[in-house]
C-alpha positions, 0 to 999 in steps of 0.5 A, a space after each residue: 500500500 502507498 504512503 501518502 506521501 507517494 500517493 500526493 506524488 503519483 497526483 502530482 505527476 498525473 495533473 503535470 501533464 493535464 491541461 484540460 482537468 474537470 473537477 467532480 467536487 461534493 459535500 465533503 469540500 464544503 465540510 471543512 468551511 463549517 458547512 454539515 454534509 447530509 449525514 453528518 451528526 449536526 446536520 440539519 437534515 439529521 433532525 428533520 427529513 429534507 422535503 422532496 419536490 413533491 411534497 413541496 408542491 402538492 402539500 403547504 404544511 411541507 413548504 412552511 416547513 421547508 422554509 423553517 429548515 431553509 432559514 438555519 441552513 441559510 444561516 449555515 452557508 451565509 458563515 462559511 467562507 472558502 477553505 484551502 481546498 476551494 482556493 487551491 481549486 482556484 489556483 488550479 485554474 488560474 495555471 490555465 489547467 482547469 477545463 470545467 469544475 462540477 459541483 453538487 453543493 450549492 453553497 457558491 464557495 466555489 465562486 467565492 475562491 475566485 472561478 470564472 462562473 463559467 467554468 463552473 456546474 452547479 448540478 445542484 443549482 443554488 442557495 443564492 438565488 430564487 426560483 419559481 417551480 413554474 415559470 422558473 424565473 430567478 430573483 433575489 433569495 434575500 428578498 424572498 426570505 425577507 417575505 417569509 420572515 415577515 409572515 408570507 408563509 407561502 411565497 408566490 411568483 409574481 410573474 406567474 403565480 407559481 410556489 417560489 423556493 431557494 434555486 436548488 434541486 430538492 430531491 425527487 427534483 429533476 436536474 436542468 437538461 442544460 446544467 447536466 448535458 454541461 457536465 457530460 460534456 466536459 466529462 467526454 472532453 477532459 483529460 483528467 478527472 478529479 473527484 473531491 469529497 463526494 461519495 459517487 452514491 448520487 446519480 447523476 453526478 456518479 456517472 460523470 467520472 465513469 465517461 471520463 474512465 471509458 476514455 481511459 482518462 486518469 481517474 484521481 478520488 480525494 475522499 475521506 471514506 471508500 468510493 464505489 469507483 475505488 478500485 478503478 481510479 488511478 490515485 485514491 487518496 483517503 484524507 482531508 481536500 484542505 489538507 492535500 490539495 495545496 501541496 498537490 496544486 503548489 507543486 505542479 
């Protein structure tokens, strides 16, 4: 079995000769900025079940409690701050070898760190915008929740009428077309493939790094806990992003 030390090495010199990296990044970046994954033991979702899309839709009672669970989460994510993981990830694309970076959080510390919000995939979309589930048009998350603080317990889409809610995808929720084909492609394009902190058990992001493996593209996972796609990857490394990745990315 391989040090650590030899498998930051093996990374190294993988990413060297890659100038078209895409990024798979999960909730296990966004730990270590204070943000709880969905198993973690202080995770709000430990104390109250998320709401799916379709009780969101059909039922009040789940869409006053969703927004009950949405304003400590909100409170969450408005705290965290990118951590080294985010910014070596930054780095990486400003040494011009970052082709694409998906990411199933949607808390935008990737923005934060400094991406070109073009080269980013939020499959998940994000918490820092407001949706209509009709329409689909976007506008201010503040604004909304400022209405929901003062007592409009079911907020509704001025344009539309439709149920408005934060621009994430809630489960039972379907991923927008464009946001995913996005994400195929650069899984079909890159000449390396980087898993940070996810665990591959969601669909569809699980699929992306097993396009990039039917094109013999290098496989890298930087997780702390075992993948399915483990055995098939070309460095494994068990540890903390933070505490790797700007070793890694300083010595390219």
């Amino acid at each position: 079995m391989l040090s650590l030390a030899e498998q930051i090495q093996d990374t190294i010199e993988l990413l060297q000769y890659s100038r078209q990296i895409v990024v798979l990044t999960g909730a296990g970046i966004s730990t270590e900025s204070g943000i709880p994954d969905f198993r973690s033991p202080d995770s709000i979702w430990q104390r109250q079940p998320p709401v799916s899309y379709r009780e969101f839709i059909s039922n009040p009672v789940a869409r006053r409690q969703y927004w009950q669970t949405r304003r400590q989460l909100a409170q969450q994510v408005s705290q965290a701050r990118p951590n080294a993981a985010h910014q070596a990830l930054a780095r990486l694309e400003q040494q011009q070898r970052l082709l694409g970076l998906i990411t199933q959080n949607f808390d935008g510390l990737h923005h934060d760190a400094g991406h070109q919000p073009e080269r980013i995939v939020e499959l998940h979309g994000t918490s820092r915008f407001a949706a209509c589930t009709h329409c689909g048009n976007r506008s201010s998350i503040a604004e909304l929740q400022q209405r929901v603080e003062e007592g409009e317990h079911d907020p509704r889409c001025t344009l539309c009428g439709g149920y408005l809610k934060a621009a994430t995808i809630l489960f039972g929720q379907r991923i927008p077309e464009a946001e995913l084909n996005r994400a195929k492609a650069l899984a079909n394009t890159c000449d390396l493939f980087l898993v940070i902190g996810s665990s591959l058990k969601v669909t569809p992001a699980s699929i992306l790094p097993r396009l990039a493996l039917q094109r013999n593209v290098p496989l890298i996972i930087i997780n702390l806990t075992p993948t399915s796609l483990d055995t098939l990857a070309d460095v494994v490394i068990h540890e903390h992003a933070g505490a790797v990745l700007p070793t890694i990315v300083s010595n390219l």
